[in-house]
C-alpha atoms as a printed R data frame, in Angstrom:
    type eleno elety resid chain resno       x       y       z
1   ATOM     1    CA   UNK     A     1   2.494  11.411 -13.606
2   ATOM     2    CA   UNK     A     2   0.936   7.943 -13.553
3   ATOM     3    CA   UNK     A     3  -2.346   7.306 -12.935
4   ATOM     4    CA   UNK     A     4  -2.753   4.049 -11.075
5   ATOM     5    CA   UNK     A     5  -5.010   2.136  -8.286
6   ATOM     6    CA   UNK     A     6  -5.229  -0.156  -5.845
7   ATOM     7    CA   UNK     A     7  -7.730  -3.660  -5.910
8   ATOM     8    CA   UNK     A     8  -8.772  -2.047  -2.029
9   ATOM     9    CA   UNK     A     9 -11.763  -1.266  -3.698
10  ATOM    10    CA   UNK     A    10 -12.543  -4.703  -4.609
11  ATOM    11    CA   UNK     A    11 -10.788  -6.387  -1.838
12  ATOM    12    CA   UNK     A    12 -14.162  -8.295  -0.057
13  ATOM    13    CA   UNK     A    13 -14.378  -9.948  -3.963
14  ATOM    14    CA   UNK     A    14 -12.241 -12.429  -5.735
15  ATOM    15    CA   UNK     A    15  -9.736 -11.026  -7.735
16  ATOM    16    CA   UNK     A    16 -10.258 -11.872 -11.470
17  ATOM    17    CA   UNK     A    17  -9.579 -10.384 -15.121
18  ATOM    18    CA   UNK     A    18 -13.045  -9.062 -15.386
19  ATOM    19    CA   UNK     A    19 -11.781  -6.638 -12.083
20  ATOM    20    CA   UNK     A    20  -8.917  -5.887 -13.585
21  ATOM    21    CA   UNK     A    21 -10.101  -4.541 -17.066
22  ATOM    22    CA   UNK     A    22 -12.806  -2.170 -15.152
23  ATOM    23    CA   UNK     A    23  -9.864  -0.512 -13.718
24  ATOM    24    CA   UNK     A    24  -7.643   0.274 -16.894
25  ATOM    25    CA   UNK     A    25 -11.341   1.271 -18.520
26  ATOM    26    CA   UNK     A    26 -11.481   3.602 -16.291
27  ATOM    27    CA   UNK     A    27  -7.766   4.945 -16.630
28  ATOM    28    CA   UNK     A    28  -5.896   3.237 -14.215
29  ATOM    29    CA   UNK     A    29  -1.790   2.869 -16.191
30  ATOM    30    CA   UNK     A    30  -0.886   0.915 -13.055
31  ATOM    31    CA   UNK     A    31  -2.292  -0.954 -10.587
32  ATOM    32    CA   UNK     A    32  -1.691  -2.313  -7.024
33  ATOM    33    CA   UNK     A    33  -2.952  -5.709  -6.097
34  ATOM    34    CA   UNK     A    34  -3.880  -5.755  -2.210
35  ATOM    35    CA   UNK     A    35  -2.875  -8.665  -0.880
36  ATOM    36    CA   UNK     A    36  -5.513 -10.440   1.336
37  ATOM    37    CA   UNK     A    37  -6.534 -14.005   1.001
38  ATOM    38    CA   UNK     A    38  -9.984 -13.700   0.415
39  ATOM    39    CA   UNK     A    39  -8.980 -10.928  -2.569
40  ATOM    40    CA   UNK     A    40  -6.088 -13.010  -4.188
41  ATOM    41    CA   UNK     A    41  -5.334 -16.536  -2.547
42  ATOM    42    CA   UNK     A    42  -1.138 -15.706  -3.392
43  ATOM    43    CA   UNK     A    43  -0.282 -19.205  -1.597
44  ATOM    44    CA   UNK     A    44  -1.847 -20.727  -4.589
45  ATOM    45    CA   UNK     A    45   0.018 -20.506  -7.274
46  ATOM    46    CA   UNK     A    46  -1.015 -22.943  -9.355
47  ATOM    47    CA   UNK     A    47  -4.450 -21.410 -10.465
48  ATOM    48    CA   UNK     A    48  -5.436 -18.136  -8.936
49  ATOM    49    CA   UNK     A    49  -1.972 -16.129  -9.260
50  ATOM    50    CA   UNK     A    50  -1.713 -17.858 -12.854
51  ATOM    51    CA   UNK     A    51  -5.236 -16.356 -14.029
52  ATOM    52    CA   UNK     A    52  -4.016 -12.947 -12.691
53  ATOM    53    CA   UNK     A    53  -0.287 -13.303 -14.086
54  ATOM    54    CA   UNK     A    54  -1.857 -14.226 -17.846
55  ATOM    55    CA   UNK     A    55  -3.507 -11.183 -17.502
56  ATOM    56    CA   UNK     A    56  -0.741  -8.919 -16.868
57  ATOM    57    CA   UNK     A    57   1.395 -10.416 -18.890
58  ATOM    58    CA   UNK     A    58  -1.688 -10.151 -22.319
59  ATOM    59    CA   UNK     A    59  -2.563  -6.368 -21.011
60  ATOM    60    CA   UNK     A    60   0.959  -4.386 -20.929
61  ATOM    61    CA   UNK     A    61  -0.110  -3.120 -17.764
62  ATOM    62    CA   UNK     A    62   2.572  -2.889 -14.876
63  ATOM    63    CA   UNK     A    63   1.758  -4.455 -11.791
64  ATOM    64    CA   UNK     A    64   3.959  -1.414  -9.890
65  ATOM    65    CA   UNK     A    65   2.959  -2.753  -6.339
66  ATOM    66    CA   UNK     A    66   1.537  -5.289  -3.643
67  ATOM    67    CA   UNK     A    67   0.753  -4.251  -0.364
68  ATOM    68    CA   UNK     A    68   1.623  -6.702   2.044
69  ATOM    69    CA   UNK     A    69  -1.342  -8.693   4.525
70  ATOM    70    CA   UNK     A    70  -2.751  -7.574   6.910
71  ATOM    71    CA   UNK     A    71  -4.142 -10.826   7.876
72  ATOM    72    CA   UNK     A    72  -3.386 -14.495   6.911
73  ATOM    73    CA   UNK     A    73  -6.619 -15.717   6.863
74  ATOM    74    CA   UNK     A    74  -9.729 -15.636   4.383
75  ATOM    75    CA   UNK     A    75 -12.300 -14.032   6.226
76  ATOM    76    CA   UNK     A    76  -9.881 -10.519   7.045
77  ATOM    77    CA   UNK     A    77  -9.293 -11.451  10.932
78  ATOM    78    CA   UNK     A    78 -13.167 -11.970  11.464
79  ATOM    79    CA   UNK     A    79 -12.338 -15.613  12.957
80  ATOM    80    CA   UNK     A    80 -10.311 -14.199  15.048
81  ATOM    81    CA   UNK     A    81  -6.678 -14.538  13.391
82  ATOM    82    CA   UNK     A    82  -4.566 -12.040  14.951
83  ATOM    83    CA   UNK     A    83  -2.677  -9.298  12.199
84  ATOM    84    CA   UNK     A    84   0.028  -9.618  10.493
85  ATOM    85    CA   UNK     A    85   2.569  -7.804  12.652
86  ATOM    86    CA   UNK     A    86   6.255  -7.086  11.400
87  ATOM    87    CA   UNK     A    87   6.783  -5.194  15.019
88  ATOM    88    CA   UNK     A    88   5.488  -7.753  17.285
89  ATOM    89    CA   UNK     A    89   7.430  -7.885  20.241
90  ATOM    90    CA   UNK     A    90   6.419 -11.993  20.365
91  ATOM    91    CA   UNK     A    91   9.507 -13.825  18.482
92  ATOM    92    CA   UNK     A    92   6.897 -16.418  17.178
93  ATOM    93    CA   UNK     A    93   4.237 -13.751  16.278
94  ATOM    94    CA   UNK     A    94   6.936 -11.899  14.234
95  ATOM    95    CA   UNK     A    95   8.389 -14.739  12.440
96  ATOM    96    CA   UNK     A    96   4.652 -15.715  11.522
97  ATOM    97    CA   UNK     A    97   4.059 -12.238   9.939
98  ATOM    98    CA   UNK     A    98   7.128 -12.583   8.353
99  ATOM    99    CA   UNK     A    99   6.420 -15.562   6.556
100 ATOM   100    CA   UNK     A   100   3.065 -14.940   5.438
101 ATOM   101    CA   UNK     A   101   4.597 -11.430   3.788
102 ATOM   102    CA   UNK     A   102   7.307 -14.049   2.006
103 ATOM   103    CA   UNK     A   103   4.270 -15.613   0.517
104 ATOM   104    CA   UNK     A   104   2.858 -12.285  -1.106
105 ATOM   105    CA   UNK     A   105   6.518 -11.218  -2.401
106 ATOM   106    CA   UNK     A   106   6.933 -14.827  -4.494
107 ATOM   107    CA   UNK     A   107   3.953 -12.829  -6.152
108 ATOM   108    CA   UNK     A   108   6.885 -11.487  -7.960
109 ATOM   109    CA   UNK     A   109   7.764 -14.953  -9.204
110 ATOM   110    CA   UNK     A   110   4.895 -14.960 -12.188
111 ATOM   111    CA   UNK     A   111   3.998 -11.569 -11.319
112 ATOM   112    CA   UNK     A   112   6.864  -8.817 -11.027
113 ATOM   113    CA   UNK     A   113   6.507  -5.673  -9.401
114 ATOM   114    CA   UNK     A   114   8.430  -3.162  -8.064
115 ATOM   115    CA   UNK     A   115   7.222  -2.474  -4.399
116 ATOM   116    CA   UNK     A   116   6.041  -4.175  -1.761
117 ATOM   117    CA   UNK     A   117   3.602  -1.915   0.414
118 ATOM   118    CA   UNK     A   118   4.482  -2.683   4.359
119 ATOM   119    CA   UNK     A   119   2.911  -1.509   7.852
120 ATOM   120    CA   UNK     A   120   5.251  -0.973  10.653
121 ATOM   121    CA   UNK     A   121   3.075  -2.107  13.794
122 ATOM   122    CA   UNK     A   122  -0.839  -1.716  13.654
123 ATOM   123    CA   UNK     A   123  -3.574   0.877  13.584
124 ATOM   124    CA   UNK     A   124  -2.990   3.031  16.896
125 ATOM   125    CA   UNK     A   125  -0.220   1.156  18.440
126 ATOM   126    CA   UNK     A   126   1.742   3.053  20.860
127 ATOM   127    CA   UNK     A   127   5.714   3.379  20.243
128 ATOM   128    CA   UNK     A   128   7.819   1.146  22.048
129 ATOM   129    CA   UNK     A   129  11.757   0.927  21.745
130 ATOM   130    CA   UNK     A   130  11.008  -3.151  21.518
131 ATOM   131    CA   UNK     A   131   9.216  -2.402  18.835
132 ATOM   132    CA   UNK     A   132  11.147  -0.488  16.817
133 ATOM   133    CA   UNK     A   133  13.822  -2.748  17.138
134 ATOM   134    CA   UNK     A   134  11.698  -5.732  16.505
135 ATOM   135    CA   UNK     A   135  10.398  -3.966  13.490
136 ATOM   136    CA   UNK     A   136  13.871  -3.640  12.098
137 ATOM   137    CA   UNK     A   137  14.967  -6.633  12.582
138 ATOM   138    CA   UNK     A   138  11.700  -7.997  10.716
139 ATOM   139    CA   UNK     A   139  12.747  -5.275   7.704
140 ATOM   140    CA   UNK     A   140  15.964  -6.577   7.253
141 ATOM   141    CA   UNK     A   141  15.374  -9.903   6.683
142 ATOM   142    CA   UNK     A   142  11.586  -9.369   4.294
143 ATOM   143    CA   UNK     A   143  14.294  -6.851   2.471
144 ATOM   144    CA   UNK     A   144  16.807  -9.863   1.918
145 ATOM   145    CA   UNK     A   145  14.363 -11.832   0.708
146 ATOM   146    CA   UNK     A   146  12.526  -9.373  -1.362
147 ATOM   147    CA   UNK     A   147  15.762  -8.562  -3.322
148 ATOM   148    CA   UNK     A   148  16.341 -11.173  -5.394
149 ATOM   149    CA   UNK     A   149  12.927 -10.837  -6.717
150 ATOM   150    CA   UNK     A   150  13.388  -7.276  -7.686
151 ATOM   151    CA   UNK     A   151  11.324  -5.844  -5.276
152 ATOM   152    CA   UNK     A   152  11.936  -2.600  -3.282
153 ATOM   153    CA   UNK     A   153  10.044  -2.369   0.463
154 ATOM   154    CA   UNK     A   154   8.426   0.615   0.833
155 ATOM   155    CA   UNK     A   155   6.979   1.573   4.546
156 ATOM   156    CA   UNK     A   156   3.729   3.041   4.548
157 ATOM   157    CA   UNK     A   157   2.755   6.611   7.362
158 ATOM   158    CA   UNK     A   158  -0.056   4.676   9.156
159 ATOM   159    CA   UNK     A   159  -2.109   5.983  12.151
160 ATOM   160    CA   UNK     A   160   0.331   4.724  14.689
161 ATOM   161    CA   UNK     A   161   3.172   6.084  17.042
162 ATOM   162    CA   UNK     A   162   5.581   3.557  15.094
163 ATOM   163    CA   UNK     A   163   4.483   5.211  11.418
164 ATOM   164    CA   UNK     A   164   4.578   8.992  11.841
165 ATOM   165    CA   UNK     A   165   6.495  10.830   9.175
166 ATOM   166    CA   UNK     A   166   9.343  11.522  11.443
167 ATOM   167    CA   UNK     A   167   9.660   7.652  13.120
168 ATOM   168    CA   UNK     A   168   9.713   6.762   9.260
169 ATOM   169    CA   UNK     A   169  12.581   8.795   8.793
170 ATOM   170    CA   UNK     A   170  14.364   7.752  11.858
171 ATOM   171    CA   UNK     A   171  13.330   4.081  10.644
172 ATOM   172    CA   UNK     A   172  15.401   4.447   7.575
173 ATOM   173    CA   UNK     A   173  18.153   6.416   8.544
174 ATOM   174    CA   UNK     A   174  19.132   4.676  12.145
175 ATOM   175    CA   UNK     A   175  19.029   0.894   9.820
176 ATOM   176    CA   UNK     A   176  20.787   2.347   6.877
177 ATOM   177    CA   UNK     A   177  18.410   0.483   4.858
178 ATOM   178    CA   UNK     A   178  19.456   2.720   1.884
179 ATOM   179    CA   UNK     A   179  17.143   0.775  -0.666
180 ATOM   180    CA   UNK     A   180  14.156   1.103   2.064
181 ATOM   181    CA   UNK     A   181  11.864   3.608   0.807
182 ATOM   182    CA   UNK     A   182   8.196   5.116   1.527
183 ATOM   183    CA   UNK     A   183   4.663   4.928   0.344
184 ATOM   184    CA   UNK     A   184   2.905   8.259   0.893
185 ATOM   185    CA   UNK     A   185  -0.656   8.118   2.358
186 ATOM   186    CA   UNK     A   186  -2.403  11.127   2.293
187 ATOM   187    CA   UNK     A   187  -5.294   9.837   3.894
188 ATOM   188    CA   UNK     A   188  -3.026   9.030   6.829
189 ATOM   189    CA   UNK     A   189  -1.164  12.313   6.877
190 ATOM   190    CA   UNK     A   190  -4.373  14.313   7.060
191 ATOM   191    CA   UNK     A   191  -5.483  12.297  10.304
192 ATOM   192    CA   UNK     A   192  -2.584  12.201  11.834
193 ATOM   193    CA   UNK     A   193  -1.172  15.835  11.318
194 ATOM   194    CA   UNK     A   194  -1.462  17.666   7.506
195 ATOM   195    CA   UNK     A   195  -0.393  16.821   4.716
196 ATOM   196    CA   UNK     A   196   2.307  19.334   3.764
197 ATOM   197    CA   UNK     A   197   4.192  18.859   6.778
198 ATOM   198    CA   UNK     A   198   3.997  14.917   6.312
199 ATOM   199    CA   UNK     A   199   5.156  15.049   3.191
200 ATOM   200    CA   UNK     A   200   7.944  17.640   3.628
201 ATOM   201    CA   UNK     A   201   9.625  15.439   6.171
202 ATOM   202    CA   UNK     A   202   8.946  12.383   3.716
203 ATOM   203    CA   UNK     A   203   9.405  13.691   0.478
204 ATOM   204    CA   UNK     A   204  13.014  11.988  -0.370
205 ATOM   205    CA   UNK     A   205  11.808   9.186   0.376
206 ATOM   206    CA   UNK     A   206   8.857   8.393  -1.530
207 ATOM   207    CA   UNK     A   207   8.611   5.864  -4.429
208 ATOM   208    CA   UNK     A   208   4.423   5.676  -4.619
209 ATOM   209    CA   UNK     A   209   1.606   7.058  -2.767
210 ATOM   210    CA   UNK     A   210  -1.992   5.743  -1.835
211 ATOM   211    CA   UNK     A   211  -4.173   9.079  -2.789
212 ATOM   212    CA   UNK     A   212  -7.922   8.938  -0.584
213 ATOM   213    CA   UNK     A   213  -9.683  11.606   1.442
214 ATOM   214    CA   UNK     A   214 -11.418  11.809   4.688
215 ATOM   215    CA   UNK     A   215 -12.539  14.256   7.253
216 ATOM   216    CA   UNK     A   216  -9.788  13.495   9.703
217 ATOM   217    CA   UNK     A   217 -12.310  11.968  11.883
218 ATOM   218    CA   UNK     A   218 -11.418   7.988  10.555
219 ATOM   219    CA   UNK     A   219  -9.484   6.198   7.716
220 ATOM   220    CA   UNK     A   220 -11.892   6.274   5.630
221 ATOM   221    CA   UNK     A   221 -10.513   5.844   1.980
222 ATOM   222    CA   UNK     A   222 -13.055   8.133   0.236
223 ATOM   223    CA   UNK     A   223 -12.340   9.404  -3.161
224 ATOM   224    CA   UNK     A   224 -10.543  12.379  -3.280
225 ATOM   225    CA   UNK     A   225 -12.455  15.621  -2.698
226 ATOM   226    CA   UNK     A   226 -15.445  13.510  -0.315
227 ATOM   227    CA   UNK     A   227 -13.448  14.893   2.582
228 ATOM   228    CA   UNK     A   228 -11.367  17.943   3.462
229 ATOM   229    CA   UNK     A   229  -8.107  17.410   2.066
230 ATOM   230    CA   UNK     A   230  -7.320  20.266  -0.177
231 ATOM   231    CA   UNK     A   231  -6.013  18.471  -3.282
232 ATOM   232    CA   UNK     A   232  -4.871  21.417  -5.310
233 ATOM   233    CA   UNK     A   233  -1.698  21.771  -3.255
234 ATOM   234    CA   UNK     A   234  -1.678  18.269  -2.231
235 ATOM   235    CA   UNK     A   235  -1.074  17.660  -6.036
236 ATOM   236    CA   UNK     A   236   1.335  20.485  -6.433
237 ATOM   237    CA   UNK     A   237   3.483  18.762  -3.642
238 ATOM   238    CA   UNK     A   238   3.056  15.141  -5.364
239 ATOM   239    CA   UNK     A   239   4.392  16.890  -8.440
240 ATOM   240    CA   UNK     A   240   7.411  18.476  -6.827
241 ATOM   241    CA   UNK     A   241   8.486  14.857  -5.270
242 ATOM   242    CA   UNK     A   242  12.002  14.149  -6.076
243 ATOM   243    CA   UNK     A   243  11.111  10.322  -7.779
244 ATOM   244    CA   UNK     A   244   8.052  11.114  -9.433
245 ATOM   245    CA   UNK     A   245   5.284   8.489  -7.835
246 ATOM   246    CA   UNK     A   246   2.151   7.262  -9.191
247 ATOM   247    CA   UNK     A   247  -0.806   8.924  -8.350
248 ATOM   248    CA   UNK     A   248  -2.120   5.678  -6.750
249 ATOM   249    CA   UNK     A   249  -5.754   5.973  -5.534
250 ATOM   250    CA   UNK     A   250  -6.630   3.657  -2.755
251 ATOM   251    CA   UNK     A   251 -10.540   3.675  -2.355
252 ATOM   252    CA   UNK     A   252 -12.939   1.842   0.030
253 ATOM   253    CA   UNK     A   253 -15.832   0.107  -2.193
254 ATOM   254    CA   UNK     A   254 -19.160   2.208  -2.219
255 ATOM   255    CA   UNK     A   255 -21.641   0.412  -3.708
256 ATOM   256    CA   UNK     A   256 -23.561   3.471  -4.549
257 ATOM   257    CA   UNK     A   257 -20.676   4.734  -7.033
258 ATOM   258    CA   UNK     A   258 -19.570   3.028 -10.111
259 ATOM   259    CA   UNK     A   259 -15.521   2.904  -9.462
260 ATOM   260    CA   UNK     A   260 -15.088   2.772 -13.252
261 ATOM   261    CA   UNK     A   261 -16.774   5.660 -14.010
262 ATOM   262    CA   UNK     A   262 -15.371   7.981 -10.689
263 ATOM   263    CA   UNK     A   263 -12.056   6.782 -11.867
264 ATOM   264    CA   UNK     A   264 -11.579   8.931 -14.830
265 ATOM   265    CA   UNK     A   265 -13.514  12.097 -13.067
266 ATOM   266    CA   UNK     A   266 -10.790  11.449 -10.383
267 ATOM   267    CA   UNK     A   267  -7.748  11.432 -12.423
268 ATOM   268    CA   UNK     A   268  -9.098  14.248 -14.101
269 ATOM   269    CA   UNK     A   269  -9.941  16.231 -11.050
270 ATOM   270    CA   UNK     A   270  -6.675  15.478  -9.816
271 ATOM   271    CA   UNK     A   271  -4.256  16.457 -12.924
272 ATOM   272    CA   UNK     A   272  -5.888  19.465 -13.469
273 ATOM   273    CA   UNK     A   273  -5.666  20.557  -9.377
């Protein structure tokens, strides 16, 4: 199994090199680059996304995924710039979303990866038939675009009525988006119901995973073990998964713990679950 990470945990910073050989110090084989403005400015390619291309391209190390914005400004919606929302039922609001996720996929221009990491609605949205339809509508066309690139969209289990295990499912198979996948987030799962019955219902679909911990009382993104998920058959089940994903951690920032060093415990922890 792979051991990679997301750049969540360093997402309030500017992405640079220095970032990015902490994380394969501390045993990261893959990595996910989180795509917020403020984190990676991926509407400027001519200097920022070339500094973090070089890199890639000099290390070996697979860029495997990019999760798509959340917000399309630089200060992470503080100004009051509303989210990124691929199941807005506003026409204008969706085709805004949409284009600012077109940005982060020519990512794959200098920078290729396999996955693009995508919310269906936002945090605690109700369900809506509008929605869902608007939603699909948005996935079919970021999925036309995202194929010539070489990138696969992958919908992430979210704390929403839009994003539960079995709307995901639905999602897929009502489209027929056969090349539509999943990102497991067992963070998510554990709020939202457990984590075994999540990913039963998921399990043929998944392609990656974001692996953090909580105590089911708020997405937290602690590293695994600083909540009550109980990773020993959390891990068996990642290991049974039918297209063995990465274990892909997705942490908040602490400042009290050194990510480098927690990394390795963590991977450690984890394999030998």
């Amino acid at each position: 199994m792979q051991n990679a990470i997301s750049t969540f945990i360093y997402v309030k910073e500017r992405l640079h090199p220095g970032l990015l050989d902490g994380l394969v110090r501390g045993g990261a084989q893959a990595i996910e680059i989180f795509a917020a403005r403020q984190h990676i400015d991926y509407a400027n390619r001519k200097q920022h996304v070339r500094e973090i291309a070089d890199w890639f391209r000099s290390s070996g190390i697979p860029l495997n995924s990019v999760h798509a914005p959340l917000y399309a400004d630089y200060e992470w919606g503080r100004t009051g710039s509303p989210p990124v929302n691929v199941a807005s039922t506003d026409r204008a609001g969706r085709i805004d979303a949409m284009d600012e996720i077109k940005r982060a996929l020519e990512l794959a221009e200098q920078i290729p990866f396999r996955f693009l990491i995508q919310h269906i609605g936002i945090t605690n949205e109700s369900f809506d038939d509008r929605k869902f339809e608007a939603a699909m509508t948005s996935v079919e066309h970021l999925r036309a675009f995202a194929k010539p690139l070489g990138v696969r969209i992958l919908l992430e289990n979210i704390p929403n009525e839009l994003s539960t295990p079995e709307r995901l499912v639905e999602f897929i198979q009502t489209s027929h988006f056969e090349d539509v996948g999943v990102c497991f987030d067992f963070g998510h799962a554990h709020m939202m119901t457990d984590v075994p019955q999540a990913f039963e219902t998921l399990q043929g679909y998944i392609h990656s995973t974001h692996v953090h911990d909580n105590a089911k009382d708020r997405d937290a993104h602690l590293w695994p073990g600083a909540g009550s998920i109980d990773w020993k058959p959390a891990m068996e089940l990642l290991r049974s998964a039918p297209q063995t994903p990465p274990m892909l951690l997705e942490i908040e920032e602490n400042e009290r713990i050194n990510p480098i060093e927690k990394m390795q415990e963590t991977f450690d922890k984890l394999e030998s679950a």
